[in-house]
Structure formats: C-alpha cells, structure tokens
C-alpha positions in Angstrom: 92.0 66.2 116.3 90.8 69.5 117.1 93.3 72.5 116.1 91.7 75.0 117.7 94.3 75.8 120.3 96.3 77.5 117.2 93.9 80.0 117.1 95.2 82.0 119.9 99.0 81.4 119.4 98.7 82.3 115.9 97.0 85.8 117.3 100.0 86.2 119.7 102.8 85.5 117.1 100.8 87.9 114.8 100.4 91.0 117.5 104.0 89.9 118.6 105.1 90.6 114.7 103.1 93.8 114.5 105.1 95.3 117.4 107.9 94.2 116.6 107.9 96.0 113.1 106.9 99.5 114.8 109.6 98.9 117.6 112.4 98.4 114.5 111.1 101.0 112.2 110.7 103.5 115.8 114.8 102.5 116.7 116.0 102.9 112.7 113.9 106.1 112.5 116.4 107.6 115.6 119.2 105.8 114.1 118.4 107.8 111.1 117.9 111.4 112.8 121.0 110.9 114.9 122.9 109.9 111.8 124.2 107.4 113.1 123.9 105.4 109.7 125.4 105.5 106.4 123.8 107.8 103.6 123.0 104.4 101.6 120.1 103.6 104.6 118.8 107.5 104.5 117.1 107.0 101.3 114.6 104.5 102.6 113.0 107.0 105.1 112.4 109.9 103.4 109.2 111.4 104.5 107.5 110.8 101.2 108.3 106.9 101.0 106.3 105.8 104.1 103.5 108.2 102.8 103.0 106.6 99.7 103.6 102.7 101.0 101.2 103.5 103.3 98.9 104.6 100.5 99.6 101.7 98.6 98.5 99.0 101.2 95.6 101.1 102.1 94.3 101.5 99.0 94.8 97.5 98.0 93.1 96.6 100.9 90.1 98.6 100.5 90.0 97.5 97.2 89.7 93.4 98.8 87.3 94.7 100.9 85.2 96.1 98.5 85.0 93.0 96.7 84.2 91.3 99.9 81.5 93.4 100.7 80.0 92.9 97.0 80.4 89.4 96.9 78.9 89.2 100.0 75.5 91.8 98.9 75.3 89.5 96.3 75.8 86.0 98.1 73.1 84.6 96.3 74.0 85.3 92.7 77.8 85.6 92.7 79.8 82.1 93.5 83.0 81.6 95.5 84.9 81.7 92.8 83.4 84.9 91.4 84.5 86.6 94.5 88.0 85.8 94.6 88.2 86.9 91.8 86.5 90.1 92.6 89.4 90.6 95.3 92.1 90.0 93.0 90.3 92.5 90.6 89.7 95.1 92.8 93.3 94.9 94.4 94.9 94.8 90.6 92.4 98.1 90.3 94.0 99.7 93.5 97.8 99.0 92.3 97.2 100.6 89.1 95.5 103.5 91.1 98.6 103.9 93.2 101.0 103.6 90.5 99.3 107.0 88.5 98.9 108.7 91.6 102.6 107.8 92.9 103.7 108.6 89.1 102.7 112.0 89.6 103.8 112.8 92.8 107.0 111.6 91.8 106.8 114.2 88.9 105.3 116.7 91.2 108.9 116.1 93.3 111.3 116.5 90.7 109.5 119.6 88.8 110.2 121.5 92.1 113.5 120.6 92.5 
C-alpha cells in the first residue's frame, strides 16, 4: 500500500505546530508585559533566556548539518553509519560549545549585578 498521502498531512500538522508555538509564546509574551501573570511565570522570559535557547538549537543544528554535508563530500569513503555518528558528534560538539559560552554569559550577568 502506498503511504504517500502522509506526506502532505504530516507537512500540515508540522506548519500547523510551528504556528501554533509562535501564536502561544506571542499571547504569554503580552500576558507577561501586561502582568497579568504571577512572578513564578516572569522568570521564563527574560530577555536573555530566549537569546541563548535560540543559540543552543542553532548551534546544534549547524553542527548536524555539518556532519551532513561531510558525510555527504565524502559519500564514497565514509559509510552510513560513519555519518550518524558524525551528527551525533558534531551536535555533542555544539552542546558543549553552548554550555562554555552560556557559562560565561551567565557569569558576565551576575558580575554586573
């Protein structure tokens, strides 16, 4: 049987996701600046949280795509194997990168308070 017809619903459901997530974090951002929340919630949006999950995904997924882009290059002399491996590498590599780079803003942060 040919399951090609989940291609496009998965897309939708996938778009429909995405816009859903920026619709909720748009309405608890207002929430937020209108305080019309508890302090307990104010502590997940504070302007340098979102900067630095941002930075975080970004630089994981560069890091996948990197090993992607070697593992194809090199199609011929790396195997499959080889190149998952080379993603979960090169994500691990992009983590660790976050977590000195977030370990000093953080220390940045508090030295100036």
């Amino acid at each position: 049987m040919d399951k090609e017809f989940l291609i496009p619903i998965a897309f939708f459901a996938m778009v429909a996701l995405i816009v859903k997530f920026v619709i909720d974090h748009k309405t608890r951002r207002l929430l937020i600046e209108k305080g019309m929340v508890d302090e307990k919630v104010k502590y997940l949006f504070k302007n340098g949280t979102q900067l630095l999950s941002s930075m975080k995904w970004g630089m994981v997924l560069i890091g996948i795509g990197l090993a992607l882009l070697i593992s194809q290059i090199f199609r011929y002399s790396i195997s499959e194997e080889a190149g998952i491996g080379l993603m979960f590498l090169f994500a691990g590599i992009g983590f660790i990168i976050y977590y000195f780079m977030a370990k000093s803003r953080m220390s940045d942060a508090n030295s100036k308070d």
